[in-house]
C-alpha positions in Angstrom: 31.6 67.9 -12.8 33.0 66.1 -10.3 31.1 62.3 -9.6 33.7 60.5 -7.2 32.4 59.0 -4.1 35.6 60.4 -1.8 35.6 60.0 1.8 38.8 62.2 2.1 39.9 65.5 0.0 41.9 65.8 -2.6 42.0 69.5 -2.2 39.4 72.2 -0.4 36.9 72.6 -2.9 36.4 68.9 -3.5 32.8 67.2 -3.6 31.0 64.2 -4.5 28.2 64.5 -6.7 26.4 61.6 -7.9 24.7 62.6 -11.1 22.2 65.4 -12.0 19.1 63.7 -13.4 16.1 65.7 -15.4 12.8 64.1 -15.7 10.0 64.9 -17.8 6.5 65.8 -17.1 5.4 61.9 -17.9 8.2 60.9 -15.5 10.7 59.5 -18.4 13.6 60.8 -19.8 11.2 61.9 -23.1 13.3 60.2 -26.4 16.2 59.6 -24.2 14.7 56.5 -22.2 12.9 55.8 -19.3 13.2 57.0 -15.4 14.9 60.6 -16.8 18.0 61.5 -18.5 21.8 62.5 -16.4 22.2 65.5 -18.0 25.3 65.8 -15.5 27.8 66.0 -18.5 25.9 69.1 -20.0 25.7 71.5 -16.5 28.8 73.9 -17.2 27.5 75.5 -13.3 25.5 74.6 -10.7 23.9 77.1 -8.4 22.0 77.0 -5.1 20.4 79.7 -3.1 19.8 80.0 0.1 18.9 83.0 3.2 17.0 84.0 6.2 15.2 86.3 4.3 14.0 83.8 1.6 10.7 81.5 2.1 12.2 79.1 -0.2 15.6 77.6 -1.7 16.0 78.1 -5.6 18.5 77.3 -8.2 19.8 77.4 -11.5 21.6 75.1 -13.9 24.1 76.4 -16.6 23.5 74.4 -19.5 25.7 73.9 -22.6 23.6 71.5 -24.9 24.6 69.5 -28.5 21.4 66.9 -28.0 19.3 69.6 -28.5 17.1 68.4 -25.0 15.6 71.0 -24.4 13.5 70.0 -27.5 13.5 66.2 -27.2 12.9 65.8 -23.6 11.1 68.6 -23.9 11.7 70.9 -21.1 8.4 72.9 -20.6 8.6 73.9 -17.0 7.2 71.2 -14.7 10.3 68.6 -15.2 11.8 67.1 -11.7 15.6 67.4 -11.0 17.2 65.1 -8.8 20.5 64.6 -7.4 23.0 64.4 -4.0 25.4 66.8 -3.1 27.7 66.1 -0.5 31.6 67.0 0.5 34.5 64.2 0.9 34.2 62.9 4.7 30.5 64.1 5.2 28.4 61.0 7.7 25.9 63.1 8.9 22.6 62.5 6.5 21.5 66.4 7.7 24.6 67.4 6.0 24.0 66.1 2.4 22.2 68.1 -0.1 19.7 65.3 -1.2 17.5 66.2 -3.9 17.1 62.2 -4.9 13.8 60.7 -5.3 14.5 57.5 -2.9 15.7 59.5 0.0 15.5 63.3 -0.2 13.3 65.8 -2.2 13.7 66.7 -5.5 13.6 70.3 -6.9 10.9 71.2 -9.9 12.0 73.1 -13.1 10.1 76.4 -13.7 11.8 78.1 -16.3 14.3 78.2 -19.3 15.9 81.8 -19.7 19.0 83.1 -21.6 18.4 80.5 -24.4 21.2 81.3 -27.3 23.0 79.1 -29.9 26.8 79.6 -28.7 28.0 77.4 -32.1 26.6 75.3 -34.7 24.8 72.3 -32.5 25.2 73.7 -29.5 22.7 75.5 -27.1 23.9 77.6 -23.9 20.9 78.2 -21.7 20.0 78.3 -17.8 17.4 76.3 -16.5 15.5 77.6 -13.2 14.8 75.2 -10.1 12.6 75.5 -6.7 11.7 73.2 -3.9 8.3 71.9 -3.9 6.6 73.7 -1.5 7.7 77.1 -3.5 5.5 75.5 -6.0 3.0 74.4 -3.7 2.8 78.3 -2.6 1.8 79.7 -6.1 -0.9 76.7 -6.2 -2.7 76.6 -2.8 -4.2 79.3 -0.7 -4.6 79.4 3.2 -8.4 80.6 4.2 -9.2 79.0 8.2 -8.7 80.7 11.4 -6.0 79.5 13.5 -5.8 79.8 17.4 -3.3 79.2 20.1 0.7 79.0 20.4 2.0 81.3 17.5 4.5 78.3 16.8 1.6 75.9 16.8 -0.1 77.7 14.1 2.8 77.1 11.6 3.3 73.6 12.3 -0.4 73.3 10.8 0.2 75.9 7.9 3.2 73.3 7.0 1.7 70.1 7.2 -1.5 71.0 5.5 -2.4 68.4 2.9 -4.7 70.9 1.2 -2.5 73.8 0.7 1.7 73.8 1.2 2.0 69.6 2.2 5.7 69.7 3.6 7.7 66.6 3.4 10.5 68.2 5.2 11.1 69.0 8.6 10.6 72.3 10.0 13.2 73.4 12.9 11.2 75.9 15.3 11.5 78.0 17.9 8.4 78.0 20.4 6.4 80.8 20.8 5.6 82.2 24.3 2.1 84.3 22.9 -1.1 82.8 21.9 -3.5 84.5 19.7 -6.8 83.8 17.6 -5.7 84.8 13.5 -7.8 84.6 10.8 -6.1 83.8 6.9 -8.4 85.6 4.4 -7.4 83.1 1.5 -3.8 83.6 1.4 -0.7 81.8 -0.1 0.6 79.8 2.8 3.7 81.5 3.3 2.2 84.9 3.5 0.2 83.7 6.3 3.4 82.3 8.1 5.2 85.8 7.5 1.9 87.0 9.3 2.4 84.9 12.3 6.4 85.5 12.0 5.5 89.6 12.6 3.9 88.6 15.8 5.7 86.1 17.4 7.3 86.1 20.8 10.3 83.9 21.3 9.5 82.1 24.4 13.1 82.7 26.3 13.7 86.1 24.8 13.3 89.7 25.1 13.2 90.2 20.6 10.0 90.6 18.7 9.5 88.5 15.3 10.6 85.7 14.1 12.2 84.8 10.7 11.1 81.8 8.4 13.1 80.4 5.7 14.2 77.5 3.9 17.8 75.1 3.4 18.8 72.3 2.0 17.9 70.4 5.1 14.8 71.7 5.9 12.2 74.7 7.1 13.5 77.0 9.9 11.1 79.4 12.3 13.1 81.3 14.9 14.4 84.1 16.3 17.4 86.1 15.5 18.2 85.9 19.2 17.8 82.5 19.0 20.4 82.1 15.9 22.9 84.1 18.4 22.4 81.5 21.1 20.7 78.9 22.8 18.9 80.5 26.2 21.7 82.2 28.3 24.0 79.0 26.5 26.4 80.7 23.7 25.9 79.1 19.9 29.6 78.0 18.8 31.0 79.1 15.5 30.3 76.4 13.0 33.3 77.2 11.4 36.5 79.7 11.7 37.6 81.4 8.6 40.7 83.0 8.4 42.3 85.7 5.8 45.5 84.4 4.4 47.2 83.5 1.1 46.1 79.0 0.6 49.3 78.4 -0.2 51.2 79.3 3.5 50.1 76.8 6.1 50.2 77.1 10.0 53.0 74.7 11.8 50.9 75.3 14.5 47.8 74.3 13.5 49.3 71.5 12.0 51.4 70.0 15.2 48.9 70.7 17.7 45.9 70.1 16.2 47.0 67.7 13.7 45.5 69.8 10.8 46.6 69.2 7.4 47.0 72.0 4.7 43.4 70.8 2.7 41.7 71.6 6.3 43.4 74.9 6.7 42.7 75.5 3.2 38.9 75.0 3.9 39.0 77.6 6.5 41.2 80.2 4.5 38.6 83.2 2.8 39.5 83.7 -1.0 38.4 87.1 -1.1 35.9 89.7 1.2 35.0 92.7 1.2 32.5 95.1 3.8 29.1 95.6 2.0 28.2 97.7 5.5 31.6 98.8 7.7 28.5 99.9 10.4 25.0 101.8 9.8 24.1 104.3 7.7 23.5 106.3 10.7 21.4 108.9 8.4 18.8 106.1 7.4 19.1 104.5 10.6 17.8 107.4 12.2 15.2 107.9 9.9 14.2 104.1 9.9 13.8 104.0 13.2 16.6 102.4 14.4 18.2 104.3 17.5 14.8 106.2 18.1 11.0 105.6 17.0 8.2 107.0 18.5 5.1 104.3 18.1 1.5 106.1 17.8 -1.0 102.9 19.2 -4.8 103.8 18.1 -7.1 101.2 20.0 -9.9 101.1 17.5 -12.2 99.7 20.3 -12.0 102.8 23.0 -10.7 104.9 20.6 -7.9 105.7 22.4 -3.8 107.0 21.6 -1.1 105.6 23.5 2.6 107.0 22.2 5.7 105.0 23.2 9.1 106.0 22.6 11.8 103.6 21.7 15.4 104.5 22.9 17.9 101.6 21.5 20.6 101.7 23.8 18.3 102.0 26.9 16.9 98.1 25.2 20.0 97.2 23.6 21.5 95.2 26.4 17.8 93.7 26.9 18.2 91.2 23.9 21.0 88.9 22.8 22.9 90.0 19.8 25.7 88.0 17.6 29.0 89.2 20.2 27.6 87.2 22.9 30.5 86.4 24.7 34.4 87.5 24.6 37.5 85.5 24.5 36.8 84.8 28.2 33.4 83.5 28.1 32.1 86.7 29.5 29.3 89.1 28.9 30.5 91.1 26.0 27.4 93.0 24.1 29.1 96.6 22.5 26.3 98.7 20.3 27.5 99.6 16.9 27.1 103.3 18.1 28.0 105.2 21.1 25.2 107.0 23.0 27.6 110.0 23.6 26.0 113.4 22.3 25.9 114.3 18.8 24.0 118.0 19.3 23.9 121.0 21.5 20.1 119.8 22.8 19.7 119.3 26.1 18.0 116.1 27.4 14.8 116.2 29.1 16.3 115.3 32.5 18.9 117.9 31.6 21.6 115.5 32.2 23.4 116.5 29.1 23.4 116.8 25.3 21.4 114.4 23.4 22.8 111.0 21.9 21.3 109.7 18.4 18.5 107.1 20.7 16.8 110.7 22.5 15.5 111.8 19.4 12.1 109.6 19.1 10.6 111.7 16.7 13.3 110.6 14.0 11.0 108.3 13.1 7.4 108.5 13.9 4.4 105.8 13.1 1.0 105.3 13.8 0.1 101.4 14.7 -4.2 100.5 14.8 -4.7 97.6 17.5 -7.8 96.9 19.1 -9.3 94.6 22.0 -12.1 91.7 21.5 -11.5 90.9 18.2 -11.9 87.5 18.9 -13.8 87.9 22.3 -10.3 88.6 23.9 -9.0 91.4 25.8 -5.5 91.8 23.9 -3.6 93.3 21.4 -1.9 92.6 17.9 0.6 90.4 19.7 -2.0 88.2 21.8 -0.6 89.7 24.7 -1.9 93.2 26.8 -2.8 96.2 24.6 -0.7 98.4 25.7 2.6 96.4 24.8 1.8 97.1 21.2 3.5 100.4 20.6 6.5 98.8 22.9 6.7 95.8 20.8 6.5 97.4 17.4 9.6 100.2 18.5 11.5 96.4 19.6 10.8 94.5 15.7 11.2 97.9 14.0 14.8 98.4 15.1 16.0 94.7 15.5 15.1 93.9 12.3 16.8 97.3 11.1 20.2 96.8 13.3 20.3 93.1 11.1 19.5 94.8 7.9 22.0 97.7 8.3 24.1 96.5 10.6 27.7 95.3 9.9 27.7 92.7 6.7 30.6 91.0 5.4 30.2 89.0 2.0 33.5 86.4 1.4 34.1 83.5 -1.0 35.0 80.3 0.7 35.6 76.5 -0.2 32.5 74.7 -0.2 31.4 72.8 2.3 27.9 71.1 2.2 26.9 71.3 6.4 26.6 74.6 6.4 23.6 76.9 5.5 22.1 80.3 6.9 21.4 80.8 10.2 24.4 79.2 11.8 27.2 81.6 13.0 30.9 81.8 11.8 34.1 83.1 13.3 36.0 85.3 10.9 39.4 86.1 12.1 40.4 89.7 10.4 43.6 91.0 11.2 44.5 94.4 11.7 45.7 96.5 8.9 48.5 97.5 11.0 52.3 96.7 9.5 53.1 94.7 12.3 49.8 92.6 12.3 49.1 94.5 15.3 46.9 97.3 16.7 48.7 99.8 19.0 46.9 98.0 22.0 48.6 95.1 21.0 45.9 93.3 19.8 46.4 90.8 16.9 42.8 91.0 15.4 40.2 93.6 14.9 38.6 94.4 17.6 35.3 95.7 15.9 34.6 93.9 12.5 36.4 90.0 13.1 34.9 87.9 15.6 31.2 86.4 15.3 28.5 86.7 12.4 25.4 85.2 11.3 25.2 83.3 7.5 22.2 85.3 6.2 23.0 84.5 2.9 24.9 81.3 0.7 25.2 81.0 -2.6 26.6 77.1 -3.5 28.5 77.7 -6.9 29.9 74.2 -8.6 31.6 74.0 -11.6 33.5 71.6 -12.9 36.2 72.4 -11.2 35.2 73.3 -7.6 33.0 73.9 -5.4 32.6 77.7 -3.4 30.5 79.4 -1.1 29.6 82.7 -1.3 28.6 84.3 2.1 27.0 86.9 3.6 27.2 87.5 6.9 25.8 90.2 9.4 26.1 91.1 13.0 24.3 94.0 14.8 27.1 94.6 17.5 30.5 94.7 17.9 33.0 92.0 19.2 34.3 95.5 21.7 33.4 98.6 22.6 34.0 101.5 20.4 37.3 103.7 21.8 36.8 106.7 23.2 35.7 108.2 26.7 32.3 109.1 27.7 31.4 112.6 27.4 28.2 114.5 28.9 27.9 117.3 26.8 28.6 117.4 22.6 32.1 118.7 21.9 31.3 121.9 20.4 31.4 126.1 20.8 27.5 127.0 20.9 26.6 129.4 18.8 23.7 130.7 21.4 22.8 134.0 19.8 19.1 133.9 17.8 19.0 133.1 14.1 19.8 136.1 12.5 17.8 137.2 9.0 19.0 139.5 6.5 17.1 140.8 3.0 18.6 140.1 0.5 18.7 143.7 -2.0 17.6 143.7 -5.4 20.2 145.1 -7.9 
């Protein structure tokens, strides 16, 4: 693998990796010497994984052994790995994967799978890695009561020094509720997940937050937040583009003084659409356009049923397209509200569109007042925003999980990590690189998307990212025109029955 200590690239793909050290239990390198062994040489692949959805980062090393270490260190599960990942040209420390014992934090070994003998005297086996606090979460439980900012409340979950004891920092989004909670002697990041479910982003209209680990550190926010700062747009950490490495751009090249490595490290290797949009059948039934929310106050004993409509709140919270070409306003649902039925709306203003049909989904939420001497809700805040709040988390978090996901192979580069938003430019499929609007890109699947996923892959001979990315809206607005009623003959006459004769 490669060890150079490059400020420039040779190609895209390059990176500087200064070692891969294993330590034993006793914090030697067992009968290979003292302060661990490189075991650099032996790692056929190197494999990190991060995403939103994932408390914790974990990895795996590809082993291909003739010192037979697994015996003579011996690897038994609670060995320390430590090295520094980095790519050519990198000066920001926060954009190094540092795993070394002076400056970073070290990942701990916790298992040894897929053990075989490939040859005579030689062993090809995968050895498992987590951070420390992943650890830390097995080992420790959470059992206190908690009050205050919901953001406050993980900061002390974090830095506990009796249960999780992060070293690391932890990026976070404050919380505009406050609320009393009470950990029945959990693991710590179930009780984060618990405050995550209830948290209020301060200067948004979304409901729950997401916790997660990277390489370079602990992250609570929003997914509104992710999509940008305030009313102030999040740029593109990176644009990727879809073309063949070898051809580069002229233009690119003259104006911006690019060379061919940087448009290489911008050039996808392959991609393909996990989701084109949502499965509109599950979406319905998940809730995601329509959810009726049952609230059962278990102090006055009382029902309260709200009905969530998502594109009468769609345009209430900020989604990935924040912004066109020009800098404007440019929020498009991933489904028109025209009608999809003959049935009337309430108001009788037309047919009905997939959001008027609350009882697609329908659930019954318990809250209750004065749990802790206090007259609110589940959410810290009044009672009766429960039901509201719970159609809001229900469908956001379903528009992210169904929504429009892209997964694409890329050159590695170590500053990026989930969270962070990309520009892919897709082109349209169009002969002349063209749509018949004259557009040269796609106006519905390229533009922004969140990282929710990367998979660092290192071999000996490169380094790659795989992605996955997800957006829950479209860069424009679906085509069509705006219709009233569903574009259908109605069949108006009764359902007719007929007996069916026995022969």
């Amino acid at each position: 693998m490669g060890s150079q200590h490059r400020d420039s690239y040779d190609f895209a793909g390059d990176y500087n990796l200064n070692g891969i050290i294993l330590q034993a239990h006793d914090g030697t390198g067992g009968r290979f010497g003292e302060g661990g062994v490189d075991i650099m040489p032996m790692v056929q692949e190197l494999n990190i994984y991060e995403a939103i959805t994932q408390t914790a980062v974990y990895g795996t090393l590809v082993i291909v052994d003739s010192t037979n270490l697994i015996a003579n260190l011996p690897i038994q599960g609670t060995e320390r790995l430590f090295f520094k990942l980095s790519t050519p040209g990198t000066s920001k420390v926060e954009h190094i994967v540092d795993a070394s014992e002076e400056t970073g934090h070290p990942f701990y070994v916790y298992k040894v799978s897929n053990k075989q003998q490939a040859k005579q005297g030689t062993l090809v086996y995968t050895i498992h890695f987590a951070s420390r606090e992943f650890m830390r979460n097995i080992r420790t439980k959470v059992s206190q009561a908690y009050s205050g900012n919901l953001s406050s409340m993980v900061q002390q979950i974090m830095a506990d020094r009796q249960g999780l004891d992060s070293r690391k920092t932890l990026y976070f989004e404050e919380t505009k509720n406050q609320d009393k909670i009470v950990m029945p002697n959990i693991p710590p990041f179930k009780a984060i997940s618990l405050v995550a479910k209830r948290a209020l982003p301060k200067y948004g209209q979304g409901v729950g937050y997401y916790f997660y680990e990277t390489t370079k550190g602990f992250y609570f926010q929003s997914w509104e937040n992710m999509c940008a700062n305030g009313t102030q747009t999040r740029d593109p950490i990176e644009t990727y583009y879809y073309q063949p490495r070898n051809i580069t751009d002229p233009a690119l090249e003259r104006e911006k003084g690019e060379t061919k490595v940087t448009q290489d490290l911008r050039s996808v290797e392959t991609y393909k659409f996990v989701n084109n949009f949502h499965d509109t059948a599950a979406a319905q039934a998940l809730g995601t356009y329509g959810h009726r929310v049952i609230s059962y106050n278990l102090y006055n004993k009382s029902f309260t049923p709200v009905d969530y409509n998502y594109h009468k709140e769609f345009n209430k919270t900020v989604h990935v397209d924040y912004t066109d070409d020009a800098g404007l306003t440019g929020i498009s649902p991933q489904v028109r509200d025209n009608p999809v039925d003959f049935d009337v709306k309430l108001d009788g203003s037309g047919n009905k569109g997939v959001s008027d049909y609350p009882e697609s989904m329908v659930s019954l939420s318990s809250t209750t007042q004065f749990l802790h001497d206090e007259p609110t809700g589940g959410y810290g805040t009044d009672v009766q925003d429960d039901g509201r709040f719970e159609g809001i988390r229900n469908s956001q978090r379903m528009q992210i999980t169904a929504g429009t996901t892209i997964e694409m192979t890329v050159p590695g580069q170590t500053q990026i990590q989930p969270g962070e938003i990309i520009h892919f430019e897709l082109r349209p499929v169009e002969t002349e690189g063209e749509t018949p609007e004259k557009k040269p890109y796609d106006p519905q699947y390229s533009g922004r998307y969140i990282i929710t996923k990367v998979r660092h892959r290192l071999t000996k001979q490169d380094y790659k990212m795989v992605f996955e990315c997800k957006k829950d809206s479209v860069r424009e607005s679906i085509p069509g025109r705006r219709i009233r009623d569903f574009p259908g003959i109605a069949n108006n006459e009764s359902t007719k029955f007929s007996k069916l004769n026995k022969t």
